[in-house]
C-alpha positions as CSV (number, residue, x, y, z in Angstrom):
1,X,9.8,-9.1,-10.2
2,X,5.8,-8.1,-9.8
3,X,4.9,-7.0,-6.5
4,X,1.3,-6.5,-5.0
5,X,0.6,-4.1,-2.7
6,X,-2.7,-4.2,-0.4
7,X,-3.8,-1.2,1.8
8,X,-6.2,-0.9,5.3
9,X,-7.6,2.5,5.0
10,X,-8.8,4.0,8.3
11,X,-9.6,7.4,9.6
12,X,-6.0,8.3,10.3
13,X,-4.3,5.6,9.1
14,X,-3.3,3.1,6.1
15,X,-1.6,-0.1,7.2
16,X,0.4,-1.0,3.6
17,X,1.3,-4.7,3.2
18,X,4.2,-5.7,0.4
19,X,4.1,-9.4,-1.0
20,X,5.5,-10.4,-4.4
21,X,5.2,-13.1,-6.5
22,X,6.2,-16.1,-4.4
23,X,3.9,-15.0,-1.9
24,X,6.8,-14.0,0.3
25,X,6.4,-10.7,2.7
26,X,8.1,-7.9,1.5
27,X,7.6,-5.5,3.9
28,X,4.6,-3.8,6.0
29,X,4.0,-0.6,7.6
30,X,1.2,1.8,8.7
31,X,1.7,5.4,7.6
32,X,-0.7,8.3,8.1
33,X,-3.9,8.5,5.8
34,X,-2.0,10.9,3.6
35,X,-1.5,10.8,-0.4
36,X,2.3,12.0,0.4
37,X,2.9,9.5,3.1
38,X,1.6,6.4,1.2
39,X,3.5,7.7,-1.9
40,X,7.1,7.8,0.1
41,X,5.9,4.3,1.6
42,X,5.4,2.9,-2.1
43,X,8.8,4.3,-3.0
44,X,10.2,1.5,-1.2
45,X,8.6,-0.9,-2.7
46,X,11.9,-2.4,-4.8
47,X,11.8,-2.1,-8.8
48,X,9.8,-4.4,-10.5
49,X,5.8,-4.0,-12.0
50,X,4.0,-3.2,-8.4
51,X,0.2,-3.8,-8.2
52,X,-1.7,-1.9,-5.5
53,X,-5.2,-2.6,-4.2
54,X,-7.5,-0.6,-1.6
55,X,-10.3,-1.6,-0.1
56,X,-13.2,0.4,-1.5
57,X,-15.5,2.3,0.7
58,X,-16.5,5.6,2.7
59,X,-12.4,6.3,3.7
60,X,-10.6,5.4,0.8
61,X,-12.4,7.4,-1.6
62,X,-10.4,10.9,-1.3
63,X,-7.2,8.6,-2.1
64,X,-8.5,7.0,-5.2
């Protein structure tokens, strides 16, 4: 199954929201603006083709 992941970037903060292809929630949580921390979120994300989008602008560029 495809999933798409869409992330909130803050200062301190990315709020990660999990849907897949139905539409139906997956999962959501907010982890700490850190490469590390958003990469052990993802790994939860269960196996399929995942899709993730970030809002572009002034905070999400060091994670790009």
């Amino acid at each position: 199954m495809d999933y798409f992941v869409g992330s909130d970037v803050s200062l301190r903060t990315v709020a990660v929201c999990v849907i897949d292809t139905d539409g139906q929630h997956v999962f959501e949580r907010t982890v700490a603006c850190e490469i590390e921390d958003i990469v052990t979120c993802l790994r939860e994300v269960p196996p399929g083709q995942c899709r993730v989008g970030f809002e572009a602008g002034a905070m999400s560029q060091h994670l790009y």
